[in-house]
N, C-alpha and C positions, 0 to 999 in steps of 0.2 A: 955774706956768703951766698951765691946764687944755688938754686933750685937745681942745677945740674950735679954739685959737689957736694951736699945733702945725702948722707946715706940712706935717707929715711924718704926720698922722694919718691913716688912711685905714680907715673903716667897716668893721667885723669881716661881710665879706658874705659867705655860702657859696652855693658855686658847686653848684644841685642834682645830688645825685648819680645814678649811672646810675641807681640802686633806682628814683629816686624819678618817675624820665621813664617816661612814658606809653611804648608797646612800640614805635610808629610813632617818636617821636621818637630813639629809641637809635641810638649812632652804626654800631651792625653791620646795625642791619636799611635805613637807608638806603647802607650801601656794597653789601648785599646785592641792594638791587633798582637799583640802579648798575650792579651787574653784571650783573643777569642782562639788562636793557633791553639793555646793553652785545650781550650772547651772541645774544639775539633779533635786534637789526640783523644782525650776523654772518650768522646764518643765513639771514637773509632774500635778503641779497646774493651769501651762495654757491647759494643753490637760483634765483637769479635768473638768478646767472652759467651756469650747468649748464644751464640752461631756454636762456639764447642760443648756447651752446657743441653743443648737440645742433641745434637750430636751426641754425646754421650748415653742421653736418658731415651733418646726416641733407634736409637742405630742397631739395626741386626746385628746378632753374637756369631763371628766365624771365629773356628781358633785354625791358625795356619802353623805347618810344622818345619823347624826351623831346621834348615842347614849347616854342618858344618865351617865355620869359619877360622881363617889363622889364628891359632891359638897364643899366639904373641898378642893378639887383637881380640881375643876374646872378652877377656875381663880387663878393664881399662879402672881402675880405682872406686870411681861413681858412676860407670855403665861398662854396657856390655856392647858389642860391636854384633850387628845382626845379619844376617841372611837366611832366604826362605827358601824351601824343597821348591816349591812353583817358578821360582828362577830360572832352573835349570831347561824346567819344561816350557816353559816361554822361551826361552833362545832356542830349544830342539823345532819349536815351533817353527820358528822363525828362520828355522836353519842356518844360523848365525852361531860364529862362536864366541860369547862374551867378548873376549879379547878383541876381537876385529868389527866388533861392532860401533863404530864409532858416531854413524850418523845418530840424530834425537830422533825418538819415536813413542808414538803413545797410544793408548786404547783401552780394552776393557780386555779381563782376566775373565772368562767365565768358569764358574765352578761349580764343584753339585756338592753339597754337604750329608754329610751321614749322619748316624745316628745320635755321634758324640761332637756333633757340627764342627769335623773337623771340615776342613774346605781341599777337594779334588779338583788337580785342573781336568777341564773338560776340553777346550777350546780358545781362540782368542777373536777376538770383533773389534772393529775399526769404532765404531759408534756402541754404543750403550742400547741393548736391544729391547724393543717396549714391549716382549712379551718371554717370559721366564717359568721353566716349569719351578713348581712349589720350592722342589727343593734345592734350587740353581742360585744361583747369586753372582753379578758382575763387579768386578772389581777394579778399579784402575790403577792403570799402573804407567812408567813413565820409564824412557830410556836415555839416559843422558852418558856419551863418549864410554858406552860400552859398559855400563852398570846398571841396572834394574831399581826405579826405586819403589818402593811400595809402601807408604804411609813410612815408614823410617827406618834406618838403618843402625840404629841406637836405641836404646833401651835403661835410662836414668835411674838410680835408684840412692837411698841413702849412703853417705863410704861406709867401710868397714861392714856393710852387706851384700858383700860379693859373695861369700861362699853359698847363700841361700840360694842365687839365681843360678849357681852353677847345674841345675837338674832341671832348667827351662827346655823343654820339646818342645811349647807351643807358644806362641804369641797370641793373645787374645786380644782382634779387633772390635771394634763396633764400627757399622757400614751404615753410611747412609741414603737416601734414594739417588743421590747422583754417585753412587760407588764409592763412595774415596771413604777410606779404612782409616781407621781412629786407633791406632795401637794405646789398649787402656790395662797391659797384666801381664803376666808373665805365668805359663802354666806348663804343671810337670807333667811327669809320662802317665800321673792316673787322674787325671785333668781335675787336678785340684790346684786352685789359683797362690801361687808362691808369696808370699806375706812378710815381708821385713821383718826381720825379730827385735 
């Protein structure tokens, strides 16, 4: 019986050896850059994490007072759909009317805060200005196809704790020295900070 009609035959193949694999192809240098893409995410998300954890702990306290939003959009399950009074007075600013403003634009929100540090628009500035009276504060803010955004337009919380936030008046930021607002709370009309039950 020849070696062709054999069912058990199977072709003398060899399987190339590492020698003989180009250097990309060998199986240590792809585990190696496995890992190291691997270590680079790592790092990326722990200097990210440390960049919001200082934010957090070192960021000026504004509370900004929220705007009316569609109420079909308000309470979404696990958030809330936001917008800010300061909105409106940035597009008066700008003499634009949300709806038709489609170009991008960006800059600094400036504000003065009160007694109960809620934050009042003042004005708006192209650049971040390097001198601020005590109790003013620049915030940034961004304009993308006619919507304002300002640190976020949602606001996360547990399910089934929606009715707590529904008495939210104020977003509580933390700001940091380049402006950009940290939404960290949710607070009601006698600015006590809203707490999950």
């Amino acid at each position: 019986m020849s070696a062709m009609n054999n069912k058990n035959y199977r072709p003398n193949v060899q399987k190339p050896s590492d020698k003989s694999l180009r250097w990309w192809q060998k199986r240590t240098v792809n585990i190696s850059i496995a890992l190291l893409g691997l270590l680079l995410v790592i790092a990326v998300m722990t200097v990210n994490v440390a960049k919001y954890e200082t934010h957090l702990a070192t960021g000026e306290t504004v509370l900004l007072a929220l705007a009316p939003v569609d109420p079909r959009g308000f309470i979404q399950g696990d958030y809330m759909a936001l917008r800010y009074a300061l909105e409106d007075e940035v597009f008066a600013a700008l003499n634009k009317d949300p709806g038709s403003y489609p170009i991008n634009s960006e800059g600094y929100i400036i504000i003065v805060l009160d007694d109960n540090s809620i934050g009042q628009f003042v004005a708006l500035a192209d650049d971040k200005p390097d001198t601020l009276a005590i109790n003013q504060m620049a915030l940034y803010y961004r304009i993308r196809n006619g919507s304002m955004r300002l640190a976020t337009n949602a606001f996360f919380f547990q399910e089934g704790q929606a009715e707590a936030f529904e008495a939210a008046e104020y977003g509580r930021f933390r700001v940091n020295d380049k402006g950009e607002p940290l939404l960290t709370a949710m607070v009601d009309g006698n600015f006590i900070m809203i707490e999950a039950k």
